[in-house]
Each structure stands twice: as structure tokens, then as C-alpha cells.
PDB file as gemmi writes it, atoms N, CA and C in Angstrom:
CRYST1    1.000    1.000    1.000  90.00  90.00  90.00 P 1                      
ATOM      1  N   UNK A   1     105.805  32.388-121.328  1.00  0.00           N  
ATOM      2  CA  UNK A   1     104.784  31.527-121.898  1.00  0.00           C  
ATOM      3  C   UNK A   1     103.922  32.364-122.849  1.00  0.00           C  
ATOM      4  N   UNK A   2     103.636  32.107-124.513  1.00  0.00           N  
ATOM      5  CA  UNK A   2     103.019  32.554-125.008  1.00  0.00           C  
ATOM      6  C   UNK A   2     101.691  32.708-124.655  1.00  0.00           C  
ATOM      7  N   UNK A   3     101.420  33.879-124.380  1.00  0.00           N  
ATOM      8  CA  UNK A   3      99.637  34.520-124.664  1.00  0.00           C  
ATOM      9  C   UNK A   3      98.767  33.727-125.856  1.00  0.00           C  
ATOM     10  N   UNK A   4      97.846  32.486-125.778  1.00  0.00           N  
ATOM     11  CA  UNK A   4      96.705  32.114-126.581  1.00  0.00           C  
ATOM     12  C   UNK A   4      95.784  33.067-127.352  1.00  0.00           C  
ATOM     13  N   UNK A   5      95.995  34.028-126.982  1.00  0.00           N  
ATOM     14  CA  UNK A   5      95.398  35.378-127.608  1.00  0.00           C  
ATOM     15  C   UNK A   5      95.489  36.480-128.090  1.00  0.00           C  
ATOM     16  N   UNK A   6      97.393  36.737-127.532  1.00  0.00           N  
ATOM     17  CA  UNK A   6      97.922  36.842-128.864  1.00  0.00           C  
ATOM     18  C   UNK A   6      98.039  36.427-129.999  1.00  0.00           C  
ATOM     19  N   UNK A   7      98.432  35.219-129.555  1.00  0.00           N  
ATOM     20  CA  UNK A   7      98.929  33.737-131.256  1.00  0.00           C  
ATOM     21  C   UNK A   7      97.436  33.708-131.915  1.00  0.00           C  
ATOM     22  N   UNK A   8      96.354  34.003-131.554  1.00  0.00           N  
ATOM     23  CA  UNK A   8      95.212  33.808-132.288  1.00  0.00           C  
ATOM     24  C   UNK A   8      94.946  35.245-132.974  1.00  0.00           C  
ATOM     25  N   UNK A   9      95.128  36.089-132.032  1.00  0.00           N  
ATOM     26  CA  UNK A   9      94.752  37.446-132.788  1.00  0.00           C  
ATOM     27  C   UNK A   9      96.136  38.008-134.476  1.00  0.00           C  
ATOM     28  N   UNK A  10      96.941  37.388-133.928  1.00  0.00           N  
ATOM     29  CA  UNK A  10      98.120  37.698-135.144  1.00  0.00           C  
ATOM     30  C   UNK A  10      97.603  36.537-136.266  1.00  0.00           C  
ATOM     31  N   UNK A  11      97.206  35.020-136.133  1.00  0.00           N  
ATOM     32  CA  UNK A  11      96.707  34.078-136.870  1.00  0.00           C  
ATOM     33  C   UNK A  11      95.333  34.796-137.423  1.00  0.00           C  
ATOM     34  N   UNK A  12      94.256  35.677-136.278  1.00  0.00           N  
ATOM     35  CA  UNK A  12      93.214  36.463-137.549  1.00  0.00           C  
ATOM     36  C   UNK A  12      93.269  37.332-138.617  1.00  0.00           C  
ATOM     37  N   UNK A  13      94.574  38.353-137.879  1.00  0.00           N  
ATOM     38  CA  UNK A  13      94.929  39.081-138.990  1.00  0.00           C  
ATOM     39  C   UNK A  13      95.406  38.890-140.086  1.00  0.00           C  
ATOM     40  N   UNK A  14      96.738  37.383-140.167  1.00  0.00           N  
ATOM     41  CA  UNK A  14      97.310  36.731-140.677  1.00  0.00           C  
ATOM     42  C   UNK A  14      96.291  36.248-141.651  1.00  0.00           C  
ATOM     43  N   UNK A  15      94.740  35.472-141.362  1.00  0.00           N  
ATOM     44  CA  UNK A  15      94.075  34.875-142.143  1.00  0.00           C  
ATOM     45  C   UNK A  15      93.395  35.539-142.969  1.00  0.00           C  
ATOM     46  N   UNK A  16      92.615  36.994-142.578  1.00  0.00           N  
ATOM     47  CA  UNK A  16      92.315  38.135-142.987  1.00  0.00           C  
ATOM     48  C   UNK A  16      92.859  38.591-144.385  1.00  0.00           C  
ATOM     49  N   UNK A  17      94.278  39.054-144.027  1.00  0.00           N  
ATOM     50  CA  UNK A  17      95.246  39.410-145.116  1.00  0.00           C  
ATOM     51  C   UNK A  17      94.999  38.493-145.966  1.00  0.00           C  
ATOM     52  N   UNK A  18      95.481  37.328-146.071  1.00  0.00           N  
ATOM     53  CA  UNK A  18      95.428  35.579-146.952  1.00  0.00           C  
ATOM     54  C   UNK A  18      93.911  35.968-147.825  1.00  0.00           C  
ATOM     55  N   UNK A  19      92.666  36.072-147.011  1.00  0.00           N  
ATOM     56  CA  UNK A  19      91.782  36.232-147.615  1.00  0.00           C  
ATOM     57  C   UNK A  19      91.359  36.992-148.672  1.00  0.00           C  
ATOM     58  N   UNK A  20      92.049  38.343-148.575  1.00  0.00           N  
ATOM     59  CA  UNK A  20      91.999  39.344-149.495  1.00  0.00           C  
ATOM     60  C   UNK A  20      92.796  39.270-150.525  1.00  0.00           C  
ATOM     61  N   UNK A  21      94.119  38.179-150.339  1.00  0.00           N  
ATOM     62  CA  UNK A  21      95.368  38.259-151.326  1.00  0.00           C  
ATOM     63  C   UNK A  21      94.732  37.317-152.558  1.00  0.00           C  
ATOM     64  N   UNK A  22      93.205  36.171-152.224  1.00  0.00           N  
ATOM     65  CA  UNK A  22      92.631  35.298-152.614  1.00  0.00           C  
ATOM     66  C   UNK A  22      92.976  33.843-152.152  1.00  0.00           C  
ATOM     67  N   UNK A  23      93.961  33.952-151.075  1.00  0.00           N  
ATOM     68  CA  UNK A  23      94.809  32.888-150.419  1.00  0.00           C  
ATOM     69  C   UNK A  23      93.967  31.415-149.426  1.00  0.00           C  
ATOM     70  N   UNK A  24      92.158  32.489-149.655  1.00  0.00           N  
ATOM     71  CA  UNK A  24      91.863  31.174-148.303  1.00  0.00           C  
ATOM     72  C   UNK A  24      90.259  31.280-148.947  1.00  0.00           C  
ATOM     73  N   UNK A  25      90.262  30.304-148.980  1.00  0.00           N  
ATOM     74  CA  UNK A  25      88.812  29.603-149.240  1.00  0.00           C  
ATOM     75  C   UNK A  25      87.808  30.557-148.332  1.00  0.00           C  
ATOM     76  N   UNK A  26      86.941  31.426-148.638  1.00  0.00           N  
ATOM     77  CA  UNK A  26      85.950  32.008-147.966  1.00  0.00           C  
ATOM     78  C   UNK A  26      85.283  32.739-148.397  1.00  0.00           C  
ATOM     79  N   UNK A  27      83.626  33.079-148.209  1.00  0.00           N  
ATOM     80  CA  UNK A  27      82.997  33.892-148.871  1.00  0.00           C  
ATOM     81  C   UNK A  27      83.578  35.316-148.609  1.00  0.00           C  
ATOM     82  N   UNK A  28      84.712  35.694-147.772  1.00  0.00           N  
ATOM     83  CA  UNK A  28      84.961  37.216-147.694  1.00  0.00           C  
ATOM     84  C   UNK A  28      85.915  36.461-148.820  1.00  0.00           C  
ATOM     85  N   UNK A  29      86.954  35.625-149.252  1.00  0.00           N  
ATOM     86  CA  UNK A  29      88.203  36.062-150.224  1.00  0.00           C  
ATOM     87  C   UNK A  29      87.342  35.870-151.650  1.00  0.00           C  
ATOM     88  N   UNK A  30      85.894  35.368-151.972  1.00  0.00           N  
ATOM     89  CA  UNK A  30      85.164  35.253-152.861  1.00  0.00           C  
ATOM     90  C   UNK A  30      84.607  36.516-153.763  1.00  0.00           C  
ATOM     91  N   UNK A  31      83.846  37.982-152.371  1.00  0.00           N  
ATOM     92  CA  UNK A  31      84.167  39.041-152.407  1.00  0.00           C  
ATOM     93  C   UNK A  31      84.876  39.678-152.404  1.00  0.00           C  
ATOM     94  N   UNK A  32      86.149  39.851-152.112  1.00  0.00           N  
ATOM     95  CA  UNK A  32      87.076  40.621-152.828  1.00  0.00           C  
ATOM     96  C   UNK A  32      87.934  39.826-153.932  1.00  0.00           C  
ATOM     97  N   UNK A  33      87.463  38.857-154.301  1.00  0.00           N  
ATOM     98  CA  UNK A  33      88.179  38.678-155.773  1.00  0.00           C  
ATOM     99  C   UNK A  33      87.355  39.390-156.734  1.00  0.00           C  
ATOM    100  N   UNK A  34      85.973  39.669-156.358  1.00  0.00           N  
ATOM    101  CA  UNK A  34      85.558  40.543-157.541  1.00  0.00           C  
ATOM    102  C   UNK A  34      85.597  41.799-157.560  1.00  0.00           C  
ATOM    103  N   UNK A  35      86.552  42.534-156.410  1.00  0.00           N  
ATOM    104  CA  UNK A  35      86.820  44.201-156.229  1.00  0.00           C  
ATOM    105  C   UNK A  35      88.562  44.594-156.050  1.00  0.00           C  
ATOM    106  N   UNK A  36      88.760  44.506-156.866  1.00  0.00           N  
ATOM    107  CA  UNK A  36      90.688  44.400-156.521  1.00  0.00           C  
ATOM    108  C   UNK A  36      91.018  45.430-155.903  1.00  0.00           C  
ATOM    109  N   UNK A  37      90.240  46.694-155.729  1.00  0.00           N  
ATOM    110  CA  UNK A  37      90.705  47.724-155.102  1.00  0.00           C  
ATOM    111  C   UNK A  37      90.562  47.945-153.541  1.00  0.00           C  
ATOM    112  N   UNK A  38      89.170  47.038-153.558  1.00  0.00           N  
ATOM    113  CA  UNK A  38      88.679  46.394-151.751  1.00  0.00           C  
ATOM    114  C   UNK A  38      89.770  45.414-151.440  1.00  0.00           C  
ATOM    115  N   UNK A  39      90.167  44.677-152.580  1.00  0.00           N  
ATOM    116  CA  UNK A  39      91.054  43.299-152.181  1.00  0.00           C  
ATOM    117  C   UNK A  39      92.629  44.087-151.649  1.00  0.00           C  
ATOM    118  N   UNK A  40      93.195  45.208-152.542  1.00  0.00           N  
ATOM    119  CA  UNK A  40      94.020  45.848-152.222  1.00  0.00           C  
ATOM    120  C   UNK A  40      94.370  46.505-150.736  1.00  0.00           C  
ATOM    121  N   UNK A  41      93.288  47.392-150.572  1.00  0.00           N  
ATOM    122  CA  UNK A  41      93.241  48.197-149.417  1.00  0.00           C  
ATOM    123  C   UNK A  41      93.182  47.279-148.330  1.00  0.00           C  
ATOM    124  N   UNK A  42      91.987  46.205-148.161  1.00  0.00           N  
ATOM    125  CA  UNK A  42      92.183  45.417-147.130  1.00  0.00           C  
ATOM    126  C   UNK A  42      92.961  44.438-146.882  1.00  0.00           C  
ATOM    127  N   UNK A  43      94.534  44.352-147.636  1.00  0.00           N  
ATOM    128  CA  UNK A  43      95.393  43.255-147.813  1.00  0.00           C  
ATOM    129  C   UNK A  43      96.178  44.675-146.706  1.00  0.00           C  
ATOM    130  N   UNK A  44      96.509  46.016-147.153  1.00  0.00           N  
ATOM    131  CA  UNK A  44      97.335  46.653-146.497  1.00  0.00           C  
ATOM    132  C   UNK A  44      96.723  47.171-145.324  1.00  0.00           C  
ATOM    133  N   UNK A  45      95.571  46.778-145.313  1.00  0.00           N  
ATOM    134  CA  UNK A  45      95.254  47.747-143.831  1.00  0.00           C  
ATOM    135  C   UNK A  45      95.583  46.649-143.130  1.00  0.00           C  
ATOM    136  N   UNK A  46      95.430  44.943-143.053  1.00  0.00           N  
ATOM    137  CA  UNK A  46      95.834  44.132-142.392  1.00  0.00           C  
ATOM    138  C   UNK A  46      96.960  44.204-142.201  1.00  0.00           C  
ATOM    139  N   UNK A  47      97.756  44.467-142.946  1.00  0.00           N  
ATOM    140  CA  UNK A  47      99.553  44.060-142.775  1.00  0.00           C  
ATOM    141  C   UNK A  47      99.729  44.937-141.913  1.00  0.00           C  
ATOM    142  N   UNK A  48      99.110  46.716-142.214  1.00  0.00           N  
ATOM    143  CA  UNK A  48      99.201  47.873-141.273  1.00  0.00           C  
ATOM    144  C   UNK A  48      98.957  47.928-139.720  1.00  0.00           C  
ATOM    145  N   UNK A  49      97.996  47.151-139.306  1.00  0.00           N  
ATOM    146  CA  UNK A  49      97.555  46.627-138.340  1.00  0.00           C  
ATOM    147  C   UNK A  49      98.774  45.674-137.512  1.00  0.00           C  
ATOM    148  N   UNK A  50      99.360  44.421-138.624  1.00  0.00           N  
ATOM    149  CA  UNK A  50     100.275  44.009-137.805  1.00  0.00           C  
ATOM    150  C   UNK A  50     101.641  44.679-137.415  1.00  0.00           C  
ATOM    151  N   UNK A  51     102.137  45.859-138.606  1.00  0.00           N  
ATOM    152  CA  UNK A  51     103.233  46.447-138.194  1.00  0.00           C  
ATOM    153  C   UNK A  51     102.466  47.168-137.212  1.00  0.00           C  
ATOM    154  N   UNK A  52     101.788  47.776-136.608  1.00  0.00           N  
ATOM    155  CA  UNK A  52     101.743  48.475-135.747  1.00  0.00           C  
ATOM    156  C   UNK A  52     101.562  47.711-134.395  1.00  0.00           C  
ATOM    157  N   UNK A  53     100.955  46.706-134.318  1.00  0.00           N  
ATOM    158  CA  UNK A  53     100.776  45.558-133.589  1.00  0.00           C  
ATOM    159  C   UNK A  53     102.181  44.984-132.821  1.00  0.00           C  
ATOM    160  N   UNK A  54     103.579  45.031-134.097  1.00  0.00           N  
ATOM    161  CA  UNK A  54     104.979  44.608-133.890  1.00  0.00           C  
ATOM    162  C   UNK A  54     106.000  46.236-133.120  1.00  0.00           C  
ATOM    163  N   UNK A  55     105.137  47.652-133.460  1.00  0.00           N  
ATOM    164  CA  UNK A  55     105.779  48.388-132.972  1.00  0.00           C  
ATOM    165  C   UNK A  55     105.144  48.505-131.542  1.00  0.00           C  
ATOM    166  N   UNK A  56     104.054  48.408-131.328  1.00  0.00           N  
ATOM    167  CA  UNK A  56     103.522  48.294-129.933  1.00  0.00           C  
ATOM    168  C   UNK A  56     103.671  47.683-129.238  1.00  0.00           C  
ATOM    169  N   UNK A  57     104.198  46.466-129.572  1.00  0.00           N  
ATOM    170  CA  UNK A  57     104.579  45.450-128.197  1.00  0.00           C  
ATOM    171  C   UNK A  57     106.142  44.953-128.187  1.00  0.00           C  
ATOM    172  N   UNK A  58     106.838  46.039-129.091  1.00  0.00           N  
ATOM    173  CA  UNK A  58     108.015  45.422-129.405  1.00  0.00           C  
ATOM    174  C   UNK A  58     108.883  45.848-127.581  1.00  0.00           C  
ATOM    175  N   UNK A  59     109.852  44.672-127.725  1.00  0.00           N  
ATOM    176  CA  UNK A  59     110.389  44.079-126.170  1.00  0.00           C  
ATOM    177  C   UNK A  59     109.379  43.833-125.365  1.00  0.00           C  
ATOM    178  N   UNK A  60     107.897  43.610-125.764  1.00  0.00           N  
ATOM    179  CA  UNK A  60     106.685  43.077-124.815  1.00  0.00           C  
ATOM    180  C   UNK A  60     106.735  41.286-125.110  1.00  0.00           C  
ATOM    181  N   UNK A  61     107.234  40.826-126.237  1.00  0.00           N  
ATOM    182  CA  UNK A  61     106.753  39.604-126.687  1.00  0.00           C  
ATOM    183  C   UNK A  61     107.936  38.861-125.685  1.00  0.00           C  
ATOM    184  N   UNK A  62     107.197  37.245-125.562  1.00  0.00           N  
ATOM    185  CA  UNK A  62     107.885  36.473-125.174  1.00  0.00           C  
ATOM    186  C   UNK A  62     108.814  35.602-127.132  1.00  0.00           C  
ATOM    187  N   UNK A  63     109.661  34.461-126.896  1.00  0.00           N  
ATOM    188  CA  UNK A  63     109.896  34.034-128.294  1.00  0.00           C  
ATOM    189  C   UNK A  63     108.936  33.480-129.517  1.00  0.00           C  
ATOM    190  N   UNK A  64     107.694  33.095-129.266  1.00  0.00           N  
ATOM    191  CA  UNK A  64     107.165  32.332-129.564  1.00  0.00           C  
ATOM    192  C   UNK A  64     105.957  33.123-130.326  1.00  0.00           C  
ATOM    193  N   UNK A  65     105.820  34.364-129.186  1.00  0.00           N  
ATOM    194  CA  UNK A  65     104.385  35.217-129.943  1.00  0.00           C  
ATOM    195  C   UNK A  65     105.569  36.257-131.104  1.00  0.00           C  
ATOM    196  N   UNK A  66     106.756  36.221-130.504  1.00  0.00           N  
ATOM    197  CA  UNK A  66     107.465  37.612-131.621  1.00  0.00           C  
ATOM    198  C   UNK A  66     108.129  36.824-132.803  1.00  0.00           C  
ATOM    199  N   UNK A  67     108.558  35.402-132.965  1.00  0.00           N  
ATOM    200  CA  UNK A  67     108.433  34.310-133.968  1.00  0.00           C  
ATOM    201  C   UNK A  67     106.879  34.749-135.174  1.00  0.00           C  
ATOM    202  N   UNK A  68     106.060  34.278-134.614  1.00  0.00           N  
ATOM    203  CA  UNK A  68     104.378  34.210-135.270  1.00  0.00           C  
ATOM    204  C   UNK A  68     104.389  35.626-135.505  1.00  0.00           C  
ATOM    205  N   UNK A  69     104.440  36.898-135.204  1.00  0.00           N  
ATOM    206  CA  UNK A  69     104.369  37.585-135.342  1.00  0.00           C  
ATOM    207  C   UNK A  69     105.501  38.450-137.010  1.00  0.00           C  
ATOM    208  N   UNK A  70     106.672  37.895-136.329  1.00  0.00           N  
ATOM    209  CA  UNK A  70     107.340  38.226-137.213  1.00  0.00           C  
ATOM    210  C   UNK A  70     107.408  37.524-138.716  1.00  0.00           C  
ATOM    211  N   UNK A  71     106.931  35.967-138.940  1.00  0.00           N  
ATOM    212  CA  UNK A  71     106.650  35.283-139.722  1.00  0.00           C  
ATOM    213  C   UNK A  71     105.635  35.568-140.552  1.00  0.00           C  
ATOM    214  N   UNK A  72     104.257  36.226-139.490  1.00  0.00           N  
ATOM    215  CA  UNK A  72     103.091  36.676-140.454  1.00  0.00           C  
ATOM    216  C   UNK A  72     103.481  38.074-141.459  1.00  0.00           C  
ATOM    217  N   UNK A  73     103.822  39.007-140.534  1.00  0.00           N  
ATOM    218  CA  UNK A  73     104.592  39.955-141.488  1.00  0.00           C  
ATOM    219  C   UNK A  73     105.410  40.130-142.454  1.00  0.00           C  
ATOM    220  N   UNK A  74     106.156  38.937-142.227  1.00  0.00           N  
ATOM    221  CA  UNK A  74     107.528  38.818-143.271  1.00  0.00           C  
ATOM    222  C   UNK A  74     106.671  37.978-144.590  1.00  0.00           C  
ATOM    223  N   UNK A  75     105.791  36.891-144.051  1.00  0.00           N  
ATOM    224  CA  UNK A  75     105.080  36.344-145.651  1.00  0.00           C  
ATOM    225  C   UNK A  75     104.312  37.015-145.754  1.00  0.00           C  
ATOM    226  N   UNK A  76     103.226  38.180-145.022  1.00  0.00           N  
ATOM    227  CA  UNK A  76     102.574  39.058-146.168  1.00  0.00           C  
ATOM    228  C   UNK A  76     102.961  40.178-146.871  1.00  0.00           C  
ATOM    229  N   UNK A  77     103.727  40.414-146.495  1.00  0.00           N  
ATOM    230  CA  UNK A  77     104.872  41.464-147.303  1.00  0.00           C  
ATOM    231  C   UNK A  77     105.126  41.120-148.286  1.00  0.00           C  
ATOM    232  N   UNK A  78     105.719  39.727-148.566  1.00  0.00           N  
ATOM    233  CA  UNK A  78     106.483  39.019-149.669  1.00  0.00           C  
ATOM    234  C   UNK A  78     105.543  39.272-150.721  1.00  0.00           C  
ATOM    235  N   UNK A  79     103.838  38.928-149.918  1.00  0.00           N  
ATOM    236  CA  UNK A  79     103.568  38.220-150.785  1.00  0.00           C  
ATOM    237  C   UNK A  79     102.478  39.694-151.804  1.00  0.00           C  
ATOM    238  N   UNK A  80     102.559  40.865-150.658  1.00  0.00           N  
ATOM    239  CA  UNK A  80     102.022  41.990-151.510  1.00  0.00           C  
ATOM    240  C   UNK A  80     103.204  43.091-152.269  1.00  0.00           C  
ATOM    241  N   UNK A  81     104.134  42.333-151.758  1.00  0.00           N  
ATOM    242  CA  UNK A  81     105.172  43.191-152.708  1.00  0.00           C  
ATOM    243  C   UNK A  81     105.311  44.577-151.586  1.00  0.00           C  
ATOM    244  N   UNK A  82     105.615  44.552-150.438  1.00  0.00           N  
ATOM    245  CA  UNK A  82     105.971  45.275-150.239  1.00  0.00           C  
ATOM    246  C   UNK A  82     107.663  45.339-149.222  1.00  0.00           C  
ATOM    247  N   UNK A  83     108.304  46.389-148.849  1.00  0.00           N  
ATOM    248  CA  UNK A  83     109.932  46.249-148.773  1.00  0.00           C  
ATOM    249  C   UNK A  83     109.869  45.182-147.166  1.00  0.00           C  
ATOM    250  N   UNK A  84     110.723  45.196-146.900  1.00  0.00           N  
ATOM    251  CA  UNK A  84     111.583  44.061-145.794  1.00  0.00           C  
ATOM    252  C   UNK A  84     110.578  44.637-144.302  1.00  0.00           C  
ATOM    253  N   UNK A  85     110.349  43.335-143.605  1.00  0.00           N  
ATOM    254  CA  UNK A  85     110.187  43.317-142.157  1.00  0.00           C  
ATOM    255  C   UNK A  85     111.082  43.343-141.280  1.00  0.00           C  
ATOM    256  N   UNK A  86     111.038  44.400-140.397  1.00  0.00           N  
ATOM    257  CA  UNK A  86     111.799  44.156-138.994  1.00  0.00           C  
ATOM    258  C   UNK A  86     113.238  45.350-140.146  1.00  0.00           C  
TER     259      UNK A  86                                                      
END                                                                             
């Protein structure tokens, strides 16, 4: 049975990242649209966070949290240009 607190904590980081890429309506993605180098760093320290997040619990997840998990990683990658998940 998925952990509620996992699936939320991978959905903050997930929203986090989005925010910095300019992806989500918010006064933080408002501030870093006017610093691309803040918008930069904190797009990869999020993603960094989740690969390490995916090496730490890897064979810990049930299907459902390593799905969400692997989904958030694989579209913020895409979407900062950086190489393949998993």
C-alpha cells in the first residue's frame, strides 16, 4: 500500500522543480523567472534530490510510489534537458 507521504513528498518536489522551470503559477515561479541562474540551480537541485530520493529507497518502494516517482523524474529531465532516468 502506497505511503501518503511519500506520494506527497515526490508531488512537492515534483511541484518545486515545475516552479522553477516557470511551469506553475506561483509567487516562487514569478521569482525565479526574473533570475535564470536561481531558476537553473533550483530546477537541478530538485531533480538531484529526487535521484537521490530513487537511489535511497530503490527495492524500498511498493508499485505505485516507484510509478510517481519514476514519472516525476523521467518528465523533469525531459523537460531540463538532461540524459535518461532509471
Amino acid at each position: 500500500m502506497p505511503d501518503p507521504r511519500f506520494i506527497g513528498l515526490v508531488a512537492s518536489l515534483r511541484s518545486s522543480v515545475e516552479a522553477a522551470l516557470g511551469e506553475a503559477d506561483s509567487p516562487m515561479a514569478h521569482r525565479l523567472a526574473r533570475d535564470g541562474a536561481l531558476r537553473a540551480s533550483t530546477a537541478e537541485r530538485g531533480l538531484a534530490l529526487l535521484d537521490m530520493l530513487a537511489e535511497k529507497t530503490h527495492g524500498n518502494l511498493d508499485e505505485t510510489e516507484r510509478a510517481a516517482l519514476h514519472d516525476a523524474r523521467s518528465s523533469l529531465r525531459a523537460r531540463i534537458g538532461r540524459g535518461a532516468a532509471d
